[in-house]
N, C-alpha and C positions, 0 to 999 in steps of 0.2 A: 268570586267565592274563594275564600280561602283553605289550600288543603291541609289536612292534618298533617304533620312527619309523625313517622314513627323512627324509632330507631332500632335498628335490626341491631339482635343479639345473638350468638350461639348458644343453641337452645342446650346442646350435650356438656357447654361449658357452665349454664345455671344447674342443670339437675342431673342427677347420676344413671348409668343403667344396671339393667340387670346383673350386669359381670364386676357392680363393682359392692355387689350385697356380701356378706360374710355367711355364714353356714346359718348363725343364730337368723334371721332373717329368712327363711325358707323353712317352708313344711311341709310334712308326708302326710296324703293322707291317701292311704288304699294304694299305693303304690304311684301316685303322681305328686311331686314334688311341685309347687310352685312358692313364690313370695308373699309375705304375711304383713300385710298390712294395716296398721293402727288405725289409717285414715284414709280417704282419697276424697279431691277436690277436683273442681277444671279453676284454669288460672285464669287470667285474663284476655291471655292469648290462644284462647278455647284447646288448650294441651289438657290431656289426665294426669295430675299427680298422685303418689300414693306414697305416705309418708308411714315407714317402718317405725318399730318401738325404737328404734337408738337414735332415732331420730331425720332419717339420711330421704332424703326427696329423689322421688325416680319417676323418671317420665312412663305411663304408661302408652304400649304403641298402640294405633286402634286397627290394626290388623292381624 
């Protein structure tokens, strides 16, 4: 049987993190700021995405 390859990629070099959102990108609500997300998906390789209004893909961590 033959095995699949995959081919390993840096996951921090496809999608961005937290520290690299701008101000517009984050909200307050009651005194806890988090990230404002337009969307979020799982990719292919069972990661969280959550993609901001400007556009910008962030992995989200599941811890």
């Amino acid at each position: 049987m033959k095995e699949n390859n995959i081919v390993p990629f840096d996951i921090k070099k496809k999608y961005k993190g937290y520290d690299d959102l701008s101000k517009e990108d984050f909200c307050e609500v009651g005194g806890i700021v988090a990230p404002l997300f337009d969307s979020i998906y799982i990719d292919k390789y069972n990661n969280t995405i959550g993609k901001t209004k400007s556009g910008i893909e962030v992995l989200i961590s599941k811890k």
